[in-house]
N, C-alpha and C positions, 0 to 999 in steps of 0.2 A: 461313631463307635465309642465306645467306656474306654475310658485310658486310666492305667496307673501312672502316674509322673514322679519320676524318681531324678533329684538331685540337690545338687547345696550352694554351688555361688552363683554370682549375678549372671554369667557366661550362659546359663540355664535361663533368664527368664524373658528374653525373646522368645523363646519356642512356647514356654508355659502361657505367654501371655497372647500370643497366635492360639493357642488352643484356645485359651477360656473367648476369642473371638470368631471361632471355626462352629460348626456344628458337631463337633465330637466333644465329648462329655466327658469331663476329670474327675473321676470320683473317686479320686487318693491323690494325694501328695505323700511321699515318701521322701523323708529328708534325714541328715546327719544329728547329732545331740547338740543340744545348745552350749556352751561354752562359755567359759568365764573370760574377758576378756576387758583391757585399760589397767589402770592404776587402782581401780575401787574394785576389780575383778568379776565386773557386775557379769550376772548371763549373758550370752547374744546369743541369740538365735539365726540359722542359715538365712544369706538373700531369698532364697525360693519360701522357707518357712513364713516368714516375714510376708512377703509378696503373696502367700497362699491362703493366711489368716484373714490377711484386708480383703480376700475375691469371696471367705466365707467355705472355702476348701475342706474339708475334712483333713487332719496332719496326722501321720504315723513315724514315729521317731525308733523302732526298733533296735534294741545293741546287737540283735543277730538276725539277718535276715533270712535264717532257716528254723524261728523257733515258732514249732505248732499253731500257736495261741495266734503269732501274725499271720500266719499262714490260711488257717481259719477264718479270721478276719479281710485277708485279701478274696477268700472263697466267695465269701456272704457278696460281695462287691460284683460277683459276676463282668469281669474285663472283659474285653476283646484285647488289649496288646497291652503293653509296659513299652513305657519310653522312658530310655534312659538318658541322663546330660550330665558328664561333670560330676560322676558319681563314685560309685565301689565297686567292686565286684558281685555283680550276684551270684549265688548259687545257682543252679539249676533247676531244684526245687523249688525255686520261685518265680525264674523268669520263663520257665516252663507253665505255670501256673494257668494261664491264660493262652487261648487259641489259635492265637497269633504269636505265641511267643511272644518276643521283647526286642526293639526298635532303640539303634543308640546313633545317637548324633557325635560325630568324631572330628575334630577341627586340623583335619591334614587330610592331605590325601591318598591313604590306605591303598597298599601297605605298608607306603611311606611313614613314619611317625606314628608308627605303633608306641603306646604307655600314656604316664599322665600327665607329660609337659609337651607334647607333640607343638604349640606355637611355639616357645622361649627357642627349641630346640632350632625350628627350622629358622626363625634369624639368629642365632647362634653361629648355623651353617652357611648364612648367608644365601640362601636360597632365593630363587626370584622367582617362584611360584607356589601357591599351595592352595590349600581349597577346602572343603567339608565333605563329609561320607557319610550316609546312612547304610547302617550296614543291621543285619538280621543276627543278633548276639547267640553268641555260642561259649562254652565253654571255656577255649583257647581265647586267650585276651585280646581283642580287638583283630580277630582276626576271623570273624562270622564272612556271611557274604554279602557283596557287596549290592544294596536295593537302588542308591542313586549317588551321585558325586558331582559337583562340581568343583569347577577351576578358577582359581581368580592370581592375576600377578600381585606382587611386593614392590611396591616402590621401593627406591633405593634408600631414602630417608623414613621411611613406614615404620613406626615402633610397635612395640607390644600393645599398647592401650586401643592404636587404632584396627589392627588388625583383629584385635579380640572382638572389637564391634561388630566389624565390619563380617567376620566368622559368624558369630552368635545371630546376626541376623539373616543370613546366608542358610541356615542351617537350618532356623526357625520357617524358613519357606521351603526347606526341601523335604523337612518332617512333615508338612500338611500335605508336600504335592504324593508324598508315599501313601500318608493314611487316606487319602483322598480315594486315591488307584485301588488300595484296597477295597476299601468301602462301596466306589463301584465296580468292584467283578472283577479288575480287570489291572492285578497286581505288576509290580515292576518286574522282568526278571534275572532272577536271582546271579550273579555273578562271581565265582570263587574268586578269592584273594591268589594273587601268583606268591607264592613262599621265594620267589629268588629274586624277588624286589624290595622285601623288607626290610626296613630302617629302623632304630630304637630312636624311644624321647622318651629315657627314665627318670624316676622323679631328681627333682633338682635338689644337692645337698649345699651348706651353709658357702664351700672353696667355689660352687659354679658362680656364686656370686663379685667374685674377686676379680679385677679386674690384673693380667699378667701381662707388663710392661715388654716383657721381650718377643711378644706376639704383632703381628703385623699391625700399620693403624687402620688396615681396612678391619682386619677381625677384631679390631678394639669398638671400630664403630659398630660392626653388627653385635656386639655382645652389647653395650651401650644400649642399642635398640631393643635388646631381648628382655631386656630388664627396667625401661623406660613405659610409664612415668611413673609406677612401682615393682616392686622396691626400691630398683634402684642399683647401677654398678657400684660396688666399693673398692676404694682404696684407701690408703694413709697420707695423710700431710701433718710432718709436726706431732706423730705420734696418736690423730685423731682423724676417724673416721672419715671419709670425702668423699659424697656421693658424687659421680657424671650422671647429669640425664640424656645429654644429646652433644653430639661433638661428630665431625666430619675430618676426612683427611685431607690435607695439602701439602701442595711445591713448595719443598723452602731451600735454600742454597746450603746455608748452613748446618752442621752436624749435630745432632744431639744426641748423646746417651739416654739408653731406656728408661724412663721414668722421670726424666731430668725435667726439669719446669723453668720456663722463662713466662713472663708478663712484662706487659708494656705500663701498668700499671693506671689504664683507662679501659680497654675495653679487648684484649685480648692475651690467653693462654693458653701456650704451645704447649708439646709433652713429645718428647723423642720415642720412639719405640722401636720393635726390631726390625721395622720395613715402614719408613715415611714418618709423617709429624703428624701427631692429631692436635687439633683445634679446638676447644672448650667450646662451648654453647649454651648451655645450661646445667648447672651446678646446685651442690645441695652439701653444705659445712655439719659436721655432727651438732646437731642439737636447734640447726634452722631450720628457715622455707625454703624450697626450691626457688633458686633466683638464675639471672641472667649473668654475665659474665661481667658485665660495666658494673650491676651491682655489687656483685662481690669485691670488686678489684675498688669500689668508692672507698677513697679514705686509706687505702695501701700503696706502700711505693713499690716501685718496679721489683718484683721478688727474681729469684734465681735459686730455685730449691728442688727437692729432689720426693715424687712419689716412691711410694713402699714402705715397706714395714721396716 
């Protein structure tokens, strides 16, 4: 089949890179504006742009994706579907365009984690399960019907970085086993979303990054992991930024207040919160690398200080 491929971060190019190895045929990439970005504010261009230039892909960078001229342009292309990953909203007028409609890869499992942070959210929640949806795009945001789904568990130490992979490739196999079904005759069938199981994962503002000391230390650890091994949880020490990457909760005898910091001043730091102690693991000081806890603690003496603002 002709596919349009529409999306912008890496999370997208398992599925793009399963096409250009399937027998279905990409003849668009549709992707977001290239952006200035660093210190010298050079352009960058999206993962999938990037990734589509080197396969030799034809690229459409559109600022509206309801204006004539591209619209015209997607015509001349004669699709069969639009697959969407990690994208925008499309209009109607577009993702209609083609005869299959438009095919979107969803990294939860629907209607669960409906919006555009659906993984951050579910370890957020701590959830122990989630999984991908290919669902058949509609109007109403992520809430088309549903073509195929699976399930995979969350470990209980599983961060952001692994699960994104581990999604993105997941997805990238269940996108060919759809277009496949179509292709031969003999489509998935179609499944409505139940509306009274619906969950949000709306987008993440600068405070979800923050990490709040009078919160339990299990929910310290899953937020830990939502934001692991970028960006990054933040807090304060000393008036300056202090990233957590990974940190677990433990038994300890004695009490601590929320936010309170003890080190042994070799290779471990505690942190009281409002249900149990979390334990450092890997850490990250404004303006370093990500390091390990023995490293940070090299060359300090035993501290006794206090996270937050």
């Amino acid at each position: 089949m002709r596919v349009i491929f529409c999306g912008n971060p890496e999370f997208a190019l398992p599925a793009l890179d399963a096409l250009r190895q399937s027998p279905h045929q990409i003849c668009a990439v549709v992707t977001g504006a290239d952006k200035p970005r660093g210190r010298g504010r050079k352009l960058s261009f999206t993962p999938v742009k990037e990734h589509a230039l080197t396969a030799g892909i034809p690229v459409f960078q559109p600022e509206k994706l309801s204006d004539p001229d591209f619209l015209d342009q997607m015509r001349v292309l004669q699709p069969d579907v639009i697959v969407v990953v990690a994208f925008r909203i499309l209009p109607r007028v577009f993702f209609a365009l083609p005869p299959l409609g438009a095919f979107n890869i969803h990294p939860s499992l629907l209607p669960r984690g409906r919006g555009p942070a659906p993984l951050r959210w579910t370890l957020i929640r701590g959830e122990t399960e989630t999984g991908v949806t290919i669902i058949h795009l509609s109007e109403a945001v992520d809430a088309g019907d549903i073509l195929l789904q699976e399930c995979t568990p969350i470990a209980p130490d599983e961060n952001y970085g692994s699960l994104h992979d581990r999604l993105a490739a997941a997805g990238a196999r269940l996108l060919l086993a759809v277009l496949d079904a179509f292709a031969k005759g003999h489509p998935p069938r179609p499944l409505p979303q139940d509306e009274s199981l619906v969950t949000k994962a709306p987008k993440l503002t600068a405070s979800d990054y923050e990490l709040d000391w009078s919160l339990s230390a299990r929910d310290l650890v899953n937020h830990i992991r939502a934001f692991s091994p970028e960006p990054g949880a933040v807090t304060a020490l000393n008036g300056k930024k202090f990233k957590i990457l990974a940190a677990n909760e433990i038994i300890l005898q004695d009490k601590l207040n929320c936010g309170e910091l003890k080190t042994n001043g070799r290779d471990q730091m505690i942190v009281g919160t409002g249900g149990g102690v979390l334990q450092l693991k890997m850490v990250q000081p404004e303006g370093k690398r990500p390091m390990t806890v023995a490293d940070y603690l090299r060359g300090r003496p035993e501290l006794s200080e206090r996270f937050g603002k």
